[in-house]
PDB file as gemmi writes it, atoms N, CA and C in Angstrom:
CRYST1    1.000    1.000    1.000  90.00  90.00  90.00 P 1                      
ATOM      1  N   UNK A   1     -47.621 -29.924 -76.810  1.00  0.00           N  
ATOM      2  CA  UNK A   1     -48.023 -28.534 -76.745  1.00  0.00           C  
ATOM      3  C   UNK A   1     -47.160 -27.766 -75.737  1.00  0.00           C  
ATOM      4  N   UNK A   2     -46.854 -27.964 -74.426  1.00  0.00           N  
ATOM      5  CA  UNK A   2     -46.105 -27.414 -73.726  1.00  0.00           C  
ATOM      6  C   UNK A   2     -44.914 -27.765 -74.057  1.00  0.00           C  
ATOM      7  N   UNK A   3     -43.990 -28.366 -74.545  1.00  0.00           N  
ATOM      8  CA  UNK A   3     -42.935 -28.124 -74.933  1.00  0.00           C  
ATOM      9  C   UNK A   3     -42.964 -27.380 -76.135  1.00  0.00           C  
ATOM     10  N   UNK A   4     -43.787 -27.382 -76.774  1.00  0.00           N  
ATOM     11  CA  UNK A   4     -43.409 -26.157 -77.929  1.00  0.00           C  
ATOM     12  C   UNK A   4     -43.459 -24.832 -77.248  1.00  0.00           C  
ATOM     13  N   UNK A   5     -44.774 -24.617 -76.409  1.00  0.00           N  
ATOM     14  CA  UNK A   5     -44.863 -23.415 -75.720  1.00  0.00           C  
ATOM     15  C   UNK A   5     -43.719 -22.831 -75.590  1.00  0.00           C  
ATOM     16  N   UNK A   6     -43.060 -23.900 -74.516  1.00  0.00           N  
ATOM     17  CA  UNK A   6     -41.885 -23.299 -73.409  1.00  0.00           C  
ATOM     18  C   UNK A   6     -40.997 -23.533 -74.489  1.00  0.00           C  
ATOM     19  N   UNK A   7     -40.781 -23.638 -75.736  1.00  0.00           N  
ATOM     20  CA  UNK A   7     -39.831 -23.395 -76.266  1.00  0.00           C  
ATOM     21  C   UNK A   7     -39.487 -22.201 -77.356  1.00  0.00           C  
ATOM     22  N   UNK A   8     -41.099 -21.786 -77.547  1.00  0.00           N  
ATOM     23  CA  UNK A   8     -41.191 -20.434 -78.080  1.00  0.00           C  
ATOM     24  C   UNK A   8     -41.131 -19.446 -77.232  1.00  0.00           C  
ATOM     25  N   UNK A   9     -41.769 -19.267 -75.938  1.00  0.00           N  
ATOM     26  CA  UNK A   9     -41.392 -18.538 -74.931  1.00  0.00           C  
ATOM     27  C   UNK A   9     -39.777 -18.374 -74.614  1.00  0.00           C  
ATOM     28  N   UNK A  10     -39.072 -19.592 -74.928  1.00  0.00           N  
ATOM     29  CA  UNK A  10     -37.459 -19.143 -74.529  1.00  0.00           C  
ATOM     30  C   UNK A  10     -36.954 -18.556 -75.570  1.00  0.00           C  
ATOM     31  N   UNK A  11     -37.614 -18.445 -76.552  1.00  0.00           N  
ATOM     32  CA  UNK A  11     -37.005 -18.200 -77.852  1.00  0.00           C  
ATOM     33  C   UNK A  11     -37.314 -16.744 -78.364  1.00  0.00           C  
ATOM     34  N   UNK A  12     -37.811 -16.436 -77.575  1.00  0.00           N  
ATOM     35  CA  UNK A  12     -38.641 -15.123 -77.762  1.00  0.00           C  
ATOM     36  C   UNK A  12     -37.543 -13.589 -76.965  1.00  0.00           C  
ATOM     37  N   UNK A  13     -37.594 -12.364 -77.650  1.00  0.00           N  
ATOM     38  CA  UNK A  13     -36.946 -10.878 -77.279  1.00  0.00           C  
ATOM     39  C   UNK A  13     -38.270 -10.627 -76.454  1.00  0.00           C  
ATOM     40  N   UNK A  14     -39.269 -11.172 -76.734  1.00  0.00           N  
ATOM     41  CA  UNK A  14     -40.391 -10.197 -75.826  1.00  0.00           C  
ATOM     42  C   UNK A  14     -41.336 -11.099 -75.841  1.00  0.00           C  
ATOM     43  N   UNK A  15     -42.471 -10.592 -75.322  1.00  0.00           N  
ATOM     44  CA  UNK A  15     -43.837 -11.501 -75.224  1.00  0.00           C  
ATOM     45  C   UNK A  15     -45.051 -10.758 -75.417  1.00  0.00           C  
ATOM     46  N   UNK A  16     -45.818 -11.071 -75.825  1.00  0.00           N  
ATOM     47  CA  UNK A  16     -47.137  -9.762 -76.331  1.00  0.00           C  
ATOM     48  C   UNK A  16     -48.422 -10.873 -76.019  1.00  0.00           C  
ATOM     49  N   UNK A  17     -49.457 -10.423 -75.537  1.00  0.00           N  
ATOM     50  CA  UNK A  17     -50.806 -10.865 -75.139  1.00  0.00           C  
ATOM     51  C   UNK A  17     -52.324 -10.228 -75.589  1.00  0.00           C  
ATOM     52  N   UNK A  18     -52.713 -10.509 -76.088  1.00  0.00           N  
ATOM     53  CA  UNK A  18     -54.262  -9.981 -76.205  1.00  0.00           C  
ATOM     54  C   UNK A  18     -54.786 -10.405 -74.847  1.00  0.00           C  
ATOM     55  N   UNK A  19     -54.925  -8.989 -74.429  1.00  0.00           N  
ATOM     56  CA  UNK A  19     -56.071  -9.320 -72.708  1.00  0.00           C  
ATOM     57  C   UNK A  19     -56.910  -8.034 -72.931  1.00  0.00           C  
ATOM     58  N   UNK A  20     -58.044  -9.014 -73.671  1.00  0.00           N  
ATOM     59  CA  UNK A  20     -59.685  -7.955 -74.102  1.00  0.00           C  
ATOM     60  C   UNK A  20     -60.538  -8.204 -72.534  1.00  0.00           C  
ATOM     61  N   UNK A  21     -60.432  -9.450 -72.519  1.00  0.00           N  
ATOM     62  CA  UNK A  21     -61.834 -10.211 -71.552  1.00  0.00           C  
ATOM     63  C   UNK A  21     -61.442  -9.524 -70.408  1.00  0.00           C  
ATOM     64  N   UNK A  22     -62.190  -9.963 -69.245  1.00  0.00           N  
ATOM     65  CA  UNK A  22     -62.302  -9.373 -67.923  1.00  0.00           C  
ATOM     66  C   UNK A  22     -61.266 -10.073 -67.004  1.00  0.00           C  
ATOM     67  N   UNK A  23     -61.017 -11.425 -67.571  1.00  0.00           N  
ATOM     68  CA  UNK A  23     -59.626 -11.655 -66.893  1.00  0.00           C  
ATOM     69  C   UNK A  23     -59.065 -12.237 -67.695  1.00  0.00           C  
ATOM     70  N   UNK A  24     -57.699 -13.278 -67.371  1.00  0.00           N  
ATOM     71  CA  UNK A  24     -57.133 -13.999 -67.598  1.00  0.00           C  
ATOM     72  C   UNK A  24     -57.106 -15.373 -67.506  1.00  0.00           C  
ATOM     73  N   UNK A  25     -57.378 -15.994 -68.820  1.00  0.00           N  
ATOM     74  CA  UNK A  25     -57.198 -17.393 -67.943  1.00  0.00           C  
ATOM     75  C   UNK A  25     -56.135 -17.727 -67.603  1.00  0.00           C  
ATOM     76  N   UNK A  26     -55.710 -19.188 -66.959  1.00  0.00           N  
ATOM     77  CA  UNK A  26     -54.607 -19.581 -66.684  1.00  0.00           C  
ATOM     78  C   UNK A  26     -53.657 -20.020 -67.181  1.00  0.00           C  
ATOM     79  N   UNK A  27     -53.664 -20.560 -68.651  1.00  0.00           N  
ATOM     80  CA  UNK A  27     -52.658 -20.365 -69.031  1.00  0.00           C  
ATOM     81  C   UNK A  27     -51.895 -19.152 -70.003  1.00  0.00           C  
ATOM     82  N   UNK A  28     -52.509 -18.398 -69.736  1.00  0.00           N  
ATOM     83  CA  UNK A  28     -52.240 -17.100 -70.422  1.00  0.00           C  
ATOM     84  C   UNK A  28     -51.350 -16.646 -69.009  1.00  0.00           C  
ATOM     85  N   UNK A  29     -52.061 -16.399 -68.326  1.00  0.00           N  
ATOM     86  CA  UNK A  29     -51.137 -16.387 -66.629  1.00  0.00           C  
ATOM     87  C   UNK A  29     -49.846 -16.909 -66.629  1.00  0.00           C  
ATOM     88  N   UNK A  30     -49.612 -18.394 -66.878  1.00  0.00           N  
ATOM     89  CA  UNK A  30     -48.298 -18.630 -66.974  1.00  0.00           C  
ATOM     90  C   UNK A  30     -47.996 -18.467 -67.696  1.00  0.00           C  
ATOM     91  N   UNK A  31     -48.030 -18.277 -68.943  1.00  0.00           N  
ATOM     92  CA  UNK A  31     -46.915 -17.852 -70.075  1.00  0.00           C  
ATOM     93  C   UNK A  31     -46.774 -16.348 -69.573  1.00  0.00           C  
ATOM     94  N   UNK A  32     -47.641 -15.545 -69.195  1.00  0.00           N  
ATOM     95  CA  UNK A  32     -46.825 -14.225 -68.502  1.00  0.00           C  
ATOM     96  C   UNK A  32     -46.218 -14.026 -67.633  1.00  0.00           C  
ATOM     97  N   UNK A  33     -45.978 -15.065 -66.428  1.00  0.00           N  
ATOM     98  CA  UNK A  33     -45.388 -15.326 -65.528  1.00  0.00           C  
ATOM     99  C   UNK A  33     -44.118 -15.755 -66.134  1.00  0.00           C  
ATOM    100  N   UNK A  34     -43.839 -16.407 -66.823  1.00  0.00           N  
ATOM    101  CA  UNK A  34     -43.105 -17.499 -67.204  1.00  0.00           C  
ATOM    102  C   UNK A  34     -42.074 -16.293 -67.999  1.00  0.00           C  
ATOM    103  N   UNK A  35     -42.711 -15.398 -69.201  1.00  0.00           N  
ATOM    104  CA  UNK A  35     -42.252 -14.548 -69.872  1.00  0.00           C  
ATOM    105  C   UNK A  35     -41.576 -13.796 -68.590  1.00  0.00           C  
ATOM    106  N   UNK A  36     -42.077 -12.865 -67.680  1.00  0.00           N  
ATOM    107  CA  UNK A  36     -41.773 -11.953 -66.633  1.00  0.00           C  
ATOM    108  C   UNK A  36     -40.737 -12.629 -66.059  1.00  0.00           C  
ATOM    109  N   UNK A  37     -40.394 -13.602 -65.925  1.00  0.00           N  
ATOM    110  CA  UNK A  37     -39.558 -14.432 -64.846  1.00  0.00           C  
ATOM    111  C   UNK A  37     -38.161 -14.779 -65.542  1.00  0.00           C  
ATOM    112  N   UNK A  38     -38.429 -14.822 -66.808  1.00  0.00           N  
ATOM    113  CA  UNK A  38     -37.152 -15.104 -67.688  1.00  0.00           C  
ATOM    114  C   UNK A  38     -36.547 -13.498 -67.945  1.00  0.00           C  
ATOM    115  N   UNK A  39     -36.930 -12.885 -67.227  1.00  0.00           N  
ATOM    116  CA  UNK A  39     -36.315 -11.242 -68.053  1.00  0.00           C  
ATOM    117  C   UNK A  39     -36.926 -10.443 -69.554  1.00  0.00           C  
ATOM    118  N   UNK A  40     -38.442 -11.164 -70.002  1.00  0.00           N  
ATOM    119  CA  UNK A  40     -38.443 -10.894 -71.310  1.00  0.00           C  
ATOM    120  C   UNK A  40     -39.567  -9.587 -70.999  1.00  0.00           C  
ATOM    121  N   UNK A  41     -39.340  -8.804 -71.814  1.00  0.00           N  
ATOM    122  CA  UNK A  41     -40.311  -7.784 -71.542  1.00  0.00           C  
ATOM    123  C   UNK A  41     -41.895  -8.255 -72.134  1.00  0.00           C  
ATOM    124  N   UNK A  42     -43.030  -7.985 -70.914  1.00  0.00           N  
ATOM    125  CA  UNK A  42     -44.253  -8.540 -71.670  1.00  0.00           C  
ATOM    126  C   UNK A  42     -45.296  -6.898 -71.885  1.00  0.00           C  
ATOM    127  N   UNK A  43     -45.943  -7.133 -73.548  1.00  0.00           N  
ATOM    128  CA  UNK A  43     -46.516  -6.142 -74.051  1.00  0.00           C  
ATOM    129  C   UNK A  43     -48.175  -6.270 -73.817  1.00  0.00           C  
ATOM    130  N   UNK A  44     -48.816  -5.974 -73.084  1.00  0.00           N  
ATOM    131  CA  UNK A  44     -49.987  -6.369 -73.038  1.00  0.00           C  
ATOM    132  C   UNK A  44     -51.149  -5.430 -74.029  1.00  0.00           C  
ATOM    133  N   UNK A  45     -52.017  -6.191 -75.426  1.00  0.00           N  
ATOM    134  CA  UNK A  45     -52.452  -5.680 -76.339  1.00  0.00           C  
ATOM    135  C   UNK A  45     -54.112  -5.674 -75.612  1.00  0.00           C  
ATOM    136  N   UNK A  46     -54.923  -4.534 -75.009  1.00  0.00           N  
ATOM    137  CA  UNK A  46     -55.848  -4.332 -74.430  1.00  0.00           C  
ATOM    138  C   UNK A  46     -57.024  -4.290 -75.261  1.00  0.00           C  
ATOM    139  N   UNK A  47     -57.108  -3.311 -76.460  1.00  0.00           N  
ATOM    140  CA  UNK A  47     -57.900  -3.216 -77.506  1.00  0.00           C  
ATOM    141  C   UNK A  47     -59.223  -2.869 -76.844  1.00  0.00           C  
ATOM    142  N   UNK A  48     -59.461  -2.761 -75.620  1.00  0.00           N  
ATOM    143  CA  UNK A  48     -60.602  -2.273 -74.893  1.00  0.00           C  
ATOM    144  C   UNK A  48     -60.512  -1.199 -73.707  1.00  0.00           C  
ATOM    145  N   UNK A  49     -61.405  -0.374 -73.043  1.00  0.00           N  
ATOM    146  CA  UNK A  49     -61.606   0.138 -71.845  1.00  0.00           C  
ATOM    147  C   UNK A  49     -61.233  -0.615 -70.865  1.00  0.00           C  
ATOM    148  N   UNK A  50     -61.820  -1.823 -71.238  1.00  0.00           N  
ATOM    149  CA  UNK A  50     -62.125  -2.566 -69.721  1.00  0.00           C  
ATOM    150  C   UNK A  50     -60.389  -2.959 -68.365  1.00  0.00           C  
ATOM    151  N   UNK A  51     -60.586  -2.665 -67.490  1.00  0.00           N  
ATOM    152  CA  UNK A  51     -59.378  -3.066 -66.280  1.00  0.00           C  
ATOM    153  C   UNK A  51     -59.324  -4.526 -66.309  1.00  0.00           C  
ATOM    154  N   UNK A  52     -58.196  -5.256 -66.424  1.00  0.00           N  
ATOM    155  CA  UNK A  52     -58.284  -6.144 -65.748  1.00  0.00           C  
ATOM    156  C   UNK A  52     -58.479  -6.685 -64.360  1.00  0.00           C  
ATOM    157  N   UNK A  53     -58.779  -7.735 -64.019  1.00  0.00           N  
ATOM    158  CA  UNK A  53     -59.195  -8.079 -62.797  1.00  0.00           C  
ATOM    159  C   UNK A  53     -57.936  -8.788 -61.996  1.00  0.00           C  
ATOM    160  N   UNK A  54     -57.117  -9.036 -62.718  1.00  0.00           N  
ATOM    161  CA  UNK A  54     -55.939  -9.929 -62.411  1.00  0.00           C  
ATOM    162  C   UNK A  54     -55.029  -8.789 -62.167  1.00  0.00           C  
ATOM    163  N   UNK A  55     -54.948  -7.859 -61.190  1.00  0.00           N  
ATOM    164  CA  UNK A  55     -53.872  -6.835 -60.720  1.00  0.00           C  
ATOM    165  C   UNK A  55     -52.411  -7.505 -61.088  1.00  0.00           C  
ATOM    166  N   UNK A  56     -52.134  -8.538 -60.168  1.00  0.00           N  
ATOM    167  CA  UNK A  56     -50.537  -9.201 -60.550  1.00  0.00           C  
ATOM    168  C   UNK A  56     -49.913  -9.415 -61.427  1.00  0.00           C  
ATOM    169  N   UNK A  57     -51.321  -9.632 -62.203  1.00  0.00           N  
ATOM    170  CA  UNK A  57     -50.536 -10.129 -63.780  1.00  0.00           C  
ATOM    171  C   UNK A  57     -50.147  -8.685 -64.502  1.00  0.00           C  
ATOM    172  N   UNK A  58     -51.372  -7.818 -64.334  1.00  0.00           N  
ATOM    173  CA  UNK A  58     -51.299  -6.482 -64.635  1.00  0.00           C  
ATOM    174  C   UNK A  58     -49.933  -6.078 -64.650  1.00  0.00           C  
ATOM    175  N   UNK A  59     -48.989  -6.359 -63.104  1.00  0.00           N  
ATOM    176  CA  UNK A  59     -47.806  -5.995 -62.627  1.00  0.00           C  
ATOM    177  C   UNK A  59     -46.892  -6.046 -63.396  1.00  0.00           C  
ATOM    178  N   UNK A  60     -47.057  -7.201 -64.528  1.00  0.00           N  
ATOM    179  CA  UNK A  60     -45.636  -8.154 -65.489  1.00  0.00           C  
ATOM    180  C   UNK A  60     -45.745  -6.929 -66.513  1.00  0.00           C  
ATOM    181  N   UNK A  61     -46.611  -6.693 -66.760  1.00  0.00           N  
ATOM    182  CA  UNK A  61     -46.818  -6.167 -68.296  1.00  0.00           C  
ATOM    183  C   UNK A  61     -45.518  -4.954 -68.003  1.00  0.00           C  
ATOM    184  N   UNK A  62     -44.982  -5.300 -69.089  1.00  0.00           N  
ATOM    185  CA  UNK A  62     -43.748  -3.849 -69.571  1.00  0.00           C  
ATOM    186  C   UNK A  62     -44.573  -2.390 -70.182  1.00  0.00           C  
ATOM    187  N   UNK A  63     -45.479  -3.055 -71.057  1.00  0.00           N  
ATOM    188  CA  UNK A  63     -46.153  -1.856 -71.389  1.00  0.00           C  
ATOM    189  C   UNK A  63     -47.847  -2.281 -72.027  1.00  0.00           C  
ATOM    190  N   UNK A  64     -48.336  -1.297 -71.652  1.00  0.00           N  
ATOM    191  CA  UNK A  64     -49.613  -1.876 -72.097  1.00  0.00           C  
ATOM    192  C   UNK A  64     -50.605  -1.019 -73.189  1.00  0.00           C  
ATOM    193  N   UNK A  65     -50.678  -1.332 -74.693  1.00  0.00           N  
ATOM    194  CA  UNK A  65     -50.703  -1.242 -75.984  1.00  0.00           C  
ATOM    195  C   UNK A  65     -52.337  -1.250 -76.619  1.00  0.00           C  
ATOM    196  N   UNK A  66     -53.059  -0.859 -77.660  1.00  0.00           N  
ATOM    197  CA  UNK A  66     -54.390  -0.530 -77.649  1.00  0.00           C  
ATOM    198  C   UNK A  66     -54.230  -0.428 -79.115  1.00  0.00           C  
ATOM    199  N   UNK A  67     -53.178  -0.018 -80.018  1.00  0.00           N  
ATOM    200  CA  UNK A  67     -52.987   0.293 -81.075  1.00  0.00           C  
ATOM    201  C   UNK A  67     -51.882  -0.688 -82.042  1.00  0.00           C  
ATOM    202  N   UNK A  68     -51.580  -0.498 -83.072  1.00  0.00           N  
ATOM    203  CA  UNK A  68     -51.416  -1.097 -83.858  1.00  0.00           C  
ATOM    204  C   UNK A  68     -49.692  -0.105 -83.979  1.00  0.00           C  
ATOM    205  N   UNK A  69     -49.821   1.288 -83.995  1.00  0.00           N  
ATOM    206  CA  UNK A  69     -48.854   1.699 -83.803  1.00  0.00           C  
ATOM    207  C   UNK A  69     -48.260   2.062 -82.118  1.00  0.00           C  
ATOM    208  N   UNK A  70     -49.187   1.628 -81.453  1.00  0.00           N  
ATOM    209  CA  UNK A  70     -48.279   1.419 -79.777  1.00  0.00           C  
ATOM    210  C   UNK A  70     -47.541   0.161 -79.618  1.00  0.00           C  
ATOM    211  N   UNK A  71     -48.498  -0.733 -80.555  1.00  0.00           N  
ATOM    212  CA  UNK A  71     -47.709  -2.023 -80.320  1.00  0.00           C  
ATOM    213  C   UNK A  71     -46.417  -1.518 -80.960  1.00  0.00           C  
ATOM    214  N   UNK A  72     -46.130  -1.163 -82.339  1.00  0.00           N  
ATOM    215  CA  UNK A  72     -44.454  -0.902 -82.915  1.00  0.00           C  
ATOM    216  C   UNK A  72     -43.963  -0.426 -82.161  1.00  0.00           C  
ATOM    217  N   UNK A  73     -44.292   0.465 -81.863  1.00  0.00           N  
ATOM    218  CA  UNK A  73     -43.612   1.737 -80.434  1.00  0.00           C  
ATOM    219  C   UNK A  73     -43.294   0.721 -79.540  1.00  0.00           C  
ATOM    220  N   UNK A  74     -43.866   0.003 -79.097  1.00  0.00           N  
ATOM    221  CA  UNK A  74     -43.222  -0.731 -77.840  1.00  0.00           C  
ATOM    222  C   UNK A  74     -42.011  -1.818 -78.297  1.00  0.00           C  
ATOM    223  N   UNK A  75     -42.804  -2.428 -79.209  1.00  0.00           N  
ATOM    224  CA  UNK A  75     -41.389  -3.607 -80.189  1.00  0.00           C  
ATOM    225  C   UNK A  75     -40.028  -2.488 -80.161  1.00  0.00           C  
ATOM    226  N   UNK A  76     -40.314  -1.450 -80.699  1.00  0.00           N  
ATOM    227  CA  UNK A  76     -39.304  -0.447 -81.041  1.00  0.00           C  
ATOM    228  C   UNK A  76     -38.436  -0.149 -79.969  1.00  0.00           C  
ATOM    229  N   UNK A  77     -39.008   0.276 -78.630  1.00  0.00           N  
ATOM    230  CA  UNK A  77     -38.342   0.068 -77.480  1.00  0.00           C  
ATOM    231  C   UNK A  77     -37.631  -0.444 -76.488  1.00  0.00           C  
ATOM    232  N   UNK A  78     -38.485  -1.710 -76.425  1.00  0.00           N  
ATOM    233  CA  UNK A  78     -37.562  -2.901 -76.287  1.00  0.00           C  
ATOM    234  C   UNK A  78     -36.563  -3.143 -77.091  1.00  0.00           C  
ATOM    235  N   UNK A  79     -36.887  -3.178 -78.604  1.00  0.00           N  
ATOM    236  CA  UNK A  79     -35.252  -3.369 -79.398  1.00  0.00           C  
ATOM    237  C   UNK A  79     -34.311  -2.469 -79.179  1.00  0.00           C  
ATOM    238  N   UNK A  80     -34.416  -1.209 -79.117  1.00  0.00           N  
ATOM    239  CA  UNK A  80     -33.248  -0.482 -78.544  1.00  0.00           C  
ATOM    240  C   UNK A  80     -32.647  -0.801 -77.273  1.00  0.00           C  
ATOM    241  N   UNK A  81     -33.736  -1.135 -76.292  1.00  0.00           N  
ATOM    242  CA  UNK A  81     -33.379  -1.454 -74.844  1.00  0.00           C  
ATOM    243  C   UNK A  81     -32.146  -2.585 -75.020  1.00  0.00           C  
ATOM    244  N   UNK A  82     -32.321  -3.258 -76.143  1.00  0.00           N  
ATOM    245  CA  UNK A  82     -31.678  -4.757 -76.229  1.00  0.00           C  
ATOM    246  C   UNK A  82     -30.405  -4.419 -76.990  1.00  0.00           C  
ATOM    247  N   UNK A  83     -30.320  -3.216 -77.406  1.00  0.00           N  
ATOM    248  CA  UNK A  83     -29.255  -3.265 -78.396  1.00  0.00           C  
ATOM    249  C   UNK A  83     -28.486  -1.735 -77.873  1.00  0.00           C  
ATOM    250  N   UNK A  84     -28.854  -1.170 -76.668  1.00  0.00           N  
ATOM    251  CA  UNK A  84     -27.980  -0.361 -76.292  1.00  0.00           C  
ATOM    252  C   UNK A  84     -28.787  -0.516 -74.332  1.00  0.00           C  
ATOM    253  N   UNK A  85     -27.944  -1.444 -73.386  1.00  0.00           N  
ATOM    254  CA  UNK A  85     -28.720  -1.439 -72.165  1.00  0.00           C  
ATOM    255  C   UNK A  85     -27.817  -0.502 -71.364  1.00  0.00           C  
TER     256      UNK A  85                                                      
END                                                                             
């Protein structure tokens, strides 16, 4: 399992998360850490009101998404970012 992880994570232009709940567990933590640390932009998909409780992790997120067309918008952004820096 963790080598597939860490091998889709390297393999990846970006990283995207569903963070509904009130926090994060931990390994959701490191794969956003992990994403943030490699240079990949991370999209955080909220789908709720609620704040997270995990401020730091909060920190990684590139952009943080609620919609179905924010998520494209953000894919969309990053791909330009990647194809004109």
């Amino acid at each position: 399992m963790f080598n597939n992880d860490l091998w889709g994570l390297q393999a990846a232009d970006l990283a995207a998360f569903l963070v509904t709940g009130q926090d994060i567990d931990s390994s959701m933590a490191a794969e956003i850490w992990f994403s943030f640390a490699t240079g990949k932009p991370v999209i955080a998909v909220t789908a709720s009101e609620r704040r997270f409780r995990n401020l730091f992790a909060e920190g990684m997120f590139a952009y943080k998404v609620k919609t179905v067309q924010e998520i494209r918008l953000a894919i969309s952004l990053v791909d330009s970012s990647v194809r004109n820096p």
